[in-house]
C-alpha positions as CSV (number, residue, x, y, z in Angstrom):
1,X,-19.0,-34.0,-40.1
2,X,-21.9,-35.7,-38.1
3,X,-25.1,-34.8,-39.2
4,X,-27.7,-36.9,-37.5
5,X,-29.8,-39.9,-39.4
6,X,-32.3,-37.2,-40.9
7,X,-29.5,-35.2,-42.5
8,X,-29.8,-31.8,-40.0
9,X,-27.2,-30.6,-37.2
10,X,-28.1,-31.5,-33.8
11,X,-27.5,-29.5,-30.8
12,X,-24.0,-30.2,-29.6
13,X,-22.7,-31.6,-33.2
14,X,-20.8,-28.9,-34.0
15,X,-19.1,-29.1,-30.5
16,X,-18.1,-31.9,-30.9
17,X,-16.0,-31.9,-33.6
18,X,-14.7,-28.4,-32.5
19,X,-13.9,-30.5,-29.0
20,X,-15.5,-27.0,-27.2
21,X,-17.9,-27.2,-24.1
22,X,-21.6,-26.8,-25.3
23,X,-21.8,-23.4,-23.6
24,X,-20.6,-20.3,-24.1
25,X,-17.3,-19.0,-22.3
26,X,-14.2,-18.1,-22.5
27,X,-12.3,-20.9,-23.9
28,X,-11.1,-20.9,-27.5
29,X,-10.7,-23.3,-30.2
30,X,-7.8,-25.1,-28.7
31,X,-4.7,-25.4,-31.2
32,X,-5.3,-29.3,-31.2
33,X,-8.9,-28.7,-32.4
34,X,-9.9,-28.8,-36.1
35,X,-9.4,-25.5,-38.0
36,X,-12.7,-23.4,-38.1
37,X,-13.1,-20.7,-41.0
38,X,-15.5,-17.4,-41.7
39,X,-15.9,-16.5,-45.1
40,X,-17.3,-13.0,-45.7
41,X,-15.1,-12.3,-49.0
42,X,-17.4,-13.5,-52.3
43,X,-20.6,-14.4,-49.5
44,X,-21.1,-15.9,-46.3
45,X,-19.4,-19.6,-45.7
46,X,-18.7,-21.1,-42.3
47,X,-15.9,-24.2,-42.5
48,X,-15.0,-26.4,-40.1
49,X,-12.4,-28.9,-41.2
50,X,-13.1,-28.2,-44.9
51,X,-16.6,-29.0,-44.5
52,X,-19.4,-26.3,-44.6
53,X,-22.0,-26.1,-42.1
54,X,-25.3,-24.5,-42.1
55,X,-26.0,-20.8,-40.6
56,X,-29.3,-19.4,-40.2
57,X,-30.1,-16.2,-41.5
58,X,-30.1,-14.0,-38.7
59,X,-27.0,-16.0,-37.4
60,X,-24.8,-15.5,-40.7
61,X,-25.7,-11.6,-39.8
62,X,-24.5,-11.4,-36.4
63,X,-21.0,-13.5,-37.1
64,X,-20.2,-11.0,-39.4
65,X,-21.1,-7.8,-37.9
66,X,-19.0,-9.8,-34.8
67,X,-16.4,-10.6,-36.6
68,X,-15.6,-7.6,-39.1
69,X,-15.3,-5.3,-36.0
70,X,-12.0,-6.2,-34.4
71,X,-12.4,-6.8,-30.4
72,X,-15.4,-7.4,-28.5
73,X,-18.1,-5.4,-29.7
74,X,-20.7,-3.7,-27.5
75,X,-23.5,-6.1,-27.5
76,X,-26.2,-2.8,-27.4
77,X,-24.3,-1.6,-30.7
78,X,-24.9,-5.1,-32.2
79,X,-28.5,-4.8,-30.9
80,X,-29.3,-1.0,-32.4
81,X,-27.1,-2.0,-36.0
82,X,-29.2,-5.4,-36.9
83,X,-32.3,-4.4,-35.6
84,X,-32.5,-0.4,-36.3
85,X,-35.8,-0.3,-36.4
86,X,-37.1,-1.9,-33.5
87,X,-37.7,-0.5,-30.3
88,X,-34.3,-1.0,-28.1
89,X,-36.1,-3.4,-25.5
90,X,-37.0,-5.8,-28.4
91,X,-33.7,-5.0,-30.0
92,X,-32.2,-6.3,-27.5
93,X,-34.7,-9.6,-26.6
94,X,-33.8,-10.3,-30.5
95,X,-30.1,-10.5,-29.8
96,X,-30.6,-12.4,-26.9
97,X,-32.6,-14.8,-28.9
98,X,-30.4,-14.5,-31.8
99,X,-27.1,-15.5,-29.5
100,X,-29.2,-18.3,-28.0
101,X,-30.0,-19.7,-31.4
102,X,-26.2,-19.6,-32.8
103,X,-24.9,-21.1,-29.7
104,X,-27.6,-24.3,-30.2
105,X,-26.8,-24.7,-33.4
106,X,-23.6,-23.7,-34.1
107,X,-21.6,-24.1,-30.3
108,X,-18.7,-22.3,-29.6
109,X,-18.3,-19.7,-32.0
110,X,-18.9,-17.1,-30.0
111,X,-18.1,-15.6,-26.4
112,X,-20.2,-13.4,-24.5
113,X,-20.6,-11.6,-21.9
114,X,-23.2,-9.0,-20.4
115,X,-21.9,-6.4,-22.6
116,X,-19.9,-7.8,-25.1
117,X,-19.7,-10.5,-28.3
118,X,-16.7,-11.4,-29.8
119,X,-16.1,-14.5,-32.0
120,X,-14.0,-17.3,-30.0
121,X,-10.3,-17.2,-30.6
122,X,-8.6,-19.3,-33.2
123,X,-11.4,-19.3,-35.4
124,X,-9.8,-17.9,-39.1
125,X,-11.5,-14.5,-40.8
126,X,-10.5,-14.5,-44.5
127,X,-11.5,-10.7,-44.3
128,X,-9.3,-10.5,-41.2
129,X,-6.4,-11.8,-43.2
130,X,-6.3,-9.7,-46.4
131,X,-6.8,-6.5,-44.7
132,X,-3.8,-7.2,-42.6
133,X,-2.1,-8.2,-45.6
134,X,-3.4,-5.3,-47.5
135,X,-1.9,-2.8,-44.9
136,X,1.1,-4.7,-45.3
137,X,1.3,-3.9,-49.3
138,X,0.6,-0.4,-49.3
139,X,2.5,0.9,-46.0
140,X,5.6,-1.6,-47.0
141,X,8.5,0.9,-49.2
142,X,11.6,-1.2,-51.3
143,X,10.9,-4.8,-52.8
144,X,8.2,-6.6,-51.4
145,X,9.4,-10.0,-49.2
146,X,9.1,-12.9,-51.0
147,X,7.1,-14.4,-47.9
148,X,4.4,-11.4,-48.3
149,X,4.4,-11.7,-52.1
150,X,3.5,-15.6,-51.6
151,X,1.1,-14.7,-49.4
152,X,-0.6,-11.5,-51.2
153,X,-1.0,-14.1,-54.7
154,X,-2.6,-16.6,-52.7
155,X,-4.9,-14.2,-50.8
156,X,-8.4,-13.9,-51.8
157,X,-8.4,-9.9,-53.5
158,X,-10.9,-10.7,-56.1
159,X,-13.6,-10.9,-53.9
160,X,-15.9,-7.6,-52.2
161,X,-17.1,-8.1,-48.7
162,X,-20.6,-10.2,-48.3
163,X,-21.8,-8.3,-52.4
164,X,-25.0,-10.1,-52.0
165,X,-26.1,-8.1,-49.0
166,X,-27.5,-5.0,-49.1
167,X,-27.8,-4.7,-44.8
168,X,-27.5,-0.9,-43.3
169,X,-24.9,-1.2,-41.4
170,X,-22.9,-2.9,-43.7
171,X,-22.8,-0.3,-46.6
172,X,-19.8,1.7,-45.2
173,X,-17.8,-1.1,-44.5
174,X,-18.6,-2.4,-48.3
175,X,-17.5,0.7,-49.4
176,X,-14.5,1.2,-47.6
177,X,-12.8,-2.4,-47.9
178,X,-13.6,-2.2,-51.7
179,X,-11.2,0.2,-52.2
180,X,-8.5,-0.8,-49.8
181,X,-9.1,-4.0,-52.5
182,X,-8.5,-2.4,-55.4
183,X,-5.5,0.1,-54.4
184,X,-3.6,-3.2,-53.0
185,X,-4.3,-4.9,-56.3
186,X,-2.8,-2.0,-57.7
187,X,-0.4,-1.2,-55.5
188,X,0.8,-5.1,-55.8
189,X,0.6,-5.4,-59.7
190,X,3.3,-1.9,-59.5
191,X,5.4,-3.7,-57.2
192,X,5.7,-6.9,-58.8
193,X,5.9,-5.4,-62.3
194,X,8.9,-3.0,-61.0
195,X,10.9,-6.8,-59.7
196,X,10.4,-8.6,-62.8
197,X,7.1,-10.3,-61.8
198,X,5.3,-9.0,-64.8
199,X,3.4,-12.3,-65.4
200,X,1.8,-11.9,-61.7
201,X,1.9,-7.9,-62.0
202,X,-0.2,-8.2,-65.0
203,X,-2.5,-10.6,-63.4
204,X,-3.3,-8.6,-60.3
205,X,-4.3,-5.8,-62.7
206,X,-6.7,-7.2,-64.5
207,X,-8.5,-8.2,-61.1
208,X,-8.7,-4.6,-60.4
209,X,-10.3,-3.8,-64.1
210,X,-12.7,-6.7,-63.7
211,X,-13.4,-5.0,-60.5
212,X,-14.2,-1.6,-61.7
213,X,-14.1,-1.6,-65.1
214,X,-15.0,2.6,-65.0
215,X,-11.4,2.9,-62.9
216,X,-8.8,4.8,-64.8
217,X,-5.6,3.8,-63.1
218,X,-6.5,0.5,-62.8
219,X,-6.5,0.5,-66.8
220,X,-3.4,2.6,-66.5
221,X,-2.0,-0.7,-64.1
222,X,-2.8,-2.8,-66.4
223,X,-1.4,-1.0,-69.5
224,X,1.8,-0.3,-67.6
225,X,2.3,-3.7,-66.9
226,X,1.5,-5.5,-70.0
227,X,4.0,-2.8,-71.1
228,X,6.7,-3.5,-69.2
229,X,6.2,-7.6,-70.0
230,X,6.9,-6.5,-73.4
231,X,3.4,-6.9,-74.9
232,X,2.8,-3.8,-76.6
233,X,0.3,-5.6,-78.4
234,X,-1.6,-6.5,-75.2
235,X,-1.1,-3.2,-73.8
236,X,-2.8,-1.9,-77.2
237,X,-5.8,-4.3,-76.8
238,X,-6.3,-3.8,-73.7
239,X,-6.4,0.6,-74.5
240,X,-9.2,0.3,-77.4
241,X,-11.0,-2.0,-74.5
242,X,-11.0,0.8,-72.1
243,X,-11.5,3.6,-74.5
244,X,-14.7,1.2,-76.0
245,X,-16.2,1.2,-72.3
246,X,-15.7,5.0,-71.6
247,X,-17.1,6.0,-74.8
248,X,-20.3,3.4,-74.4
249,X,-20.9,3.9,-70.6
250,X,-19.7,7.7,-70.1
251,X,-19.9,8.9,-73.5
252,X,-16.6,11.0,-72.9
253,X,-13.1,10.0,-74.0
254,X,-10.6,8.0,-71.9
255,X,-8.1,9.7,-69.9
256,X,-5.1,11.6,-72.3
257,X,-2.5,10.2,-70.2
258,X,-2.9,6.2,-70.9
259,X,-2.7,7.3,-74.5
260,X,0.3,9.3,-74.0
261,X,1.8,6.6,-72.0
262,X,1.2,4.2,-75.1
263,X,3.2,6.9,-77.5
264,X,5.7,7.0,-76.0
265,X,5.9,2.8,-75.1
């Protein structure tokens, strides 16, 4: 990376080692070019050949409400959603600003035009990724492909969507990709448990108990798997767990059916 001598990005830096014009347009990061990554799973991390680079506030905002929404997105949308409380005029002087900004600083991430944002093609969502692969898990029927397995274990499904952030328009789409997370790592730990892969099955599981520990079935998951490894034990430990956390946090008893699932193990 090429920070200049006091240590900040200069205009044009990041351009440079992306090999994209300084402006905005239509041309993509070219395969040839260095791989370029968005993080929104865990928080907000831009990557450019491994390295991170610095975002400003406002411009972390608008790469991910661009880059979330698949397509171009309406640039007066983008306007009204980050600044809902501003006239529109000013709403939209602040994005122009805002777009100006990310393109000194950052060049090349984004294309524009008139109407729309997008971000520039080639440049790698993670969020992108393990929704695709998500839909993949839960709309798949039979044994999952070993290619899709590889991939699904390697995929980031521990992490929510930007959890720091507490932004309007981002609440829904918290909300919703949460549990497409946890009914994949469900879904998965099922599948692999039901093809022998109990030590993966087991650990996909616990992700989704970590995730919401208040979550019957993924308890149930868990159980199920640790039961079908063989670890009654395990399964057991993992019960009084669950019925502790109910009993502490609800102050009701844990579902009948885990227990009845353990009696007859």
């Amino acid at each position: 990376m090429c920070p200049n001598v006091d240590g900040e990005w200069r205009p044009g830096v990041l351009a440079e080692v992306l090999r994209l014009p300084t402006r905005l347009g239509p041309v993509g990061v070219s395969q040839e070019s260095v791989p370029v990554e968005l993080a929104l799973l865990g928080g907000f991390r831009l990557q450019v050949a491994g390295e991170l680079v610095p975002v400003s506030v406002t411009g972390q905002r608008l790469l991910a409400l661009v880059a979330y929404r698949p397509g171009p997105v309406v640039r007066s949308q983008v306007a009204q959603l980050l600044w809902p409380d501003t006239a529109s005029a000013r709403a939209h002087a602040n994005l122009r600003t805002a777009v100006y900004r990310l393109e000194r600083s950052c060049p090349g991430l984004l294309s524009a035009t008139g109407s729309y944002l997008r971000l520039t093609s080639g440049i790698r969502v993670d969020v992108s990724h393990t929704r695709w692969l998500a839909t993949q898990v839960l709309s798949s029927t039979g044994p999952l492909a070993p290619e899709l397995v590889r991939q699904a274990l390697q995929a980031n499904l521990f992490d929510d969507l930007l959890p720091d952030w507490d932004e309007e328009w981002l609440c829904e789409q918290q909300s919703q990709y949460r549990a497409l997370r946890l009914a994949t790592l469900e879904t998965l730990s099922q599948r692999l448990a039901a093809t022998g892969q109990f030590g993966a099955a087991v650990h996909t599981a616990l992700a989704a108990v970590h995730a919401d520990p208040l979550r019957d079935s993924a308890h149930q998951t868990l159980i199920r798997a640790c039961l079908a490894q063989g670890n009654r034990h395990d399964a057991q430990t993992h019960f009084a767990s669950y019925q502790r956390i109910f009993r502490d946090e609800l102050g009701v008893e844990p579902a009948t059916s885990i227990r009845q699932l353990l009696n007859t193990a």
